[in-house]
C-alpha positions, 0 to 999 in steps of 0.5 A: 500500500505504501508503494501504491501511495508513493506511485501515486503521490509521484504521479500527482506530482507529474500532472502538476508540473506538466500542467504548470508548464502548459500553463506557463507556455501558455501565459507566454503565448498571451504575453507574446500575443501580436496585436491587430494591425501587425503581421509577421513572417519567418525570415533570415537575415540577408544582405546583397552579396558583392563579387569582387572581380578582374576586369581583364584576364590575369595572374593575381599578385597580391591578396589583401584579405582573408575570408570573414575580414571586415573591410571598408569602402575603398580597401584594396583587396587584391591586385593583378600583375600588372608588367606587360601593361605597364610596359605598354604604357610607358611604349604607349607615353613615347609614341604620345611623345612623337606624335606630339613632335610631328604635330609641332612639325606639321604647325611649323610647315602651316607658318611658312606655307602661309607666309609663302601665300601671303608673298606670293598674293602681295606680289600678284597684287603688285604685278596687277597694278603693273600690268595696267600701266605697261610696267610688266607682261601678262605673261608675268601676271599669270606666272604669279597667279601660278605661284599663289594657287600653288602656294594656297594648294601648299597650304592646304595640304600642310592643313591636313598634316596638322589635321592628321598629326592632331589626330594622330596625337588624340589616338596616342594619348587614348591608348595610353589613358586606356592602359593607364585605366586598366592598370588601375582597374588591376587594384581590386578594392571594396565598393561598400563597406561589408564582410568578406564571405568568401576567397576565391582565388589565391596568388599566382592563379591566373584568372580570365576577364571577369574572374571572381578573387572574393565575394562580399557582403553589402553591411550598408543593405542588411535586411530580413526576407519573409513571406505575407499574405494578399490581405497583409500586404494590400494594406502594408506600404514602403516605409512601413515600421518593422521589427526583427527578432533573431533566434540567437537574441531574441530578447533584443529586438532590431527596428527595420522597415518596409524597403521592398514588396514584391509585385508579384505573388509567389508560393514561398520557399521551402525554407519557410518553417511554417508549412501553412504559409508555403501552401499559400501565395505569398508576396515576398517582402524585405526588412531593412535594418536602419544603415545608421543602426547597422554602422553602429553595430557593424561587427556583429552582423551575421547573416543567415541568422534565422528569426521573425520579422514584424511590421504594422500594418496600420501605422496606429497600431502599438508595439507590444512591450516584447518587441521594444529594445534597448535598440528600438528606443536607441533609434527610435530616430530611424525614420529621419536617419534613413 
């Protein structure tokens, strides 16, 4: 009997915590209930990948990162043997160097050419007034016109020299600016701040025009990907205030907004946990963390970070007191940053 009593004492016991957990689970659930005119999906934390790629085809000479290094706008990450071009160039710089010298050649010629036109119409003048009173022969006239149609003649064709020789000099300097412009597009550097996410070339490898060296992520375009409904999203507007929890901390909230919806519905992925919301069509919306607040906490951005993203529909709805943070009311300014 004592071993009955004892069983069932232990049972009694069981049935009281099992349901004082209930219980609490579901006190949670009331104290985490989402108040009308707020939606929320699954999501992760994203941000736009950036390839940071050879322009033309090379051997790597030098890397300057390793992968998951914090860089900013501006870092040079890698650079390309640049040799045969440099050495084109500086062939590319004496030929500008030549061309340069015919053309002073060419507007030389032009001086005397024209110096030649203008003696030659002054002593046709000349031979004119002559003429007229018997001082010279016709025949003597016509000898002068000759001489300044042919000099005119001279002069044009040292025009065109000076036409060609400037062409010539434009052509040279375009080359050498070319190459000037592909040496420094063999420096690969960071257009934005981010994280470097993955090395795709190591020193020495030769890569052909347009070959990746790394891969990296956007910091100043973080954002959360989740799915709603038509009725949500009818109502849901760009700009529209948001919050992000994060299964790794989910006692801080992160305030966001509305950056994208999608004008198109579409069946969500499968990597959307709730199975309810992969048998529907969904639009597609993105949550984006304030720049100012992702700049702020730079280094402990991590994508690929799993949560629940929340935005109001109705811009009068109220936060409930789980989705307000040291970092929601650190900016709550965001709107104006943004």
């Amino acid at each position: 009997m004592a071993k009955r009593r004892r069983v069932t004492i232990m049972l009694a016991a069981i049935l009281v915590l099992t349901a004082a957990g209930f219980g609490y689970r579901y006190y949670l659930s009331l104290q985490r209930s989402v108040p009308t005119g707020i939606a929320f999906g699954n999501g992760r934390v994203e941000a736009d990948e950036i390839a940071i790629a050879a322009k033309y085809a090379g051997r790597v000479a030098e890397i300057k990162f390793e992968e998951g290094d914090l860089v900013k706008a501006g870092q040079v990450l890698a650079r390309m043997d640049t040799k045969e071009l440099e050495s084109a160039e500086r062939a590319a710089a004496s030929l500008v160097d030549q061309k340069t010298k015919d053309l002073s050649s060419a507007e030389s010629a032009v001086i005397q050419r024209k110096a030649e036109v203008d003696l030659a119409v002054s002593e046709l003048n000349r031979a004119r007034a002559l003429v007229a009173r018997d001082a010279i022969s016709q025949q003597r006239v016509e000898q002068l016109t000759a001489v300044q149609q042919s000099s005119e003649a001279a002069l044009g064709s040292a025009n065109s020299q000076v036409a060609a020789a400037t062409a010539a000099v434009a052509a040279a300097k375009a080359d050498q600016e070319r190459l000037k412009h592909m040496i420094d597009d063999a420096t690969l550097i960071a257009p934005k701040p981010g994280r470097v996410l993955y090395k795709l070339a190591e020193i020495g490898e030769t890569l052909p025009a347009g070959g990746q060296v790394a891969t990296m992520i956007d910091l100043g375009q973080v954002y959360m990907t989740f799915f709603l409904p038509s009725e949500a999203t009818s109502t849901l507007s760009l700009k529209a205030e948001g919050r992000i929890v994060v299964d790794a901390a989910p006692e801080r909230p992160i305030p966001g907004f509305v950056s994208f919806i999608s004008p198109r519905a579409q069946f969500t992925p499968k990597q959307v946990e709730v199975k309810s919301e992969r048998e529907r069509m969904m639009f597609r919306v993105k949550l984006r963390i304030p720049e100012a607040l992702v700049k702020q906490y730079v280094e402990k951005i991590k994508t690929g970070v799993p949560g629940i993203a929340y935005v109001k529909l109705d811009p009068n709805a109220v936060w409930p007191f789980w989705l307000d943070s040291d970092l929601t009311a650190a900016n709550a300014a965001w709107r104006a940053i943004e």
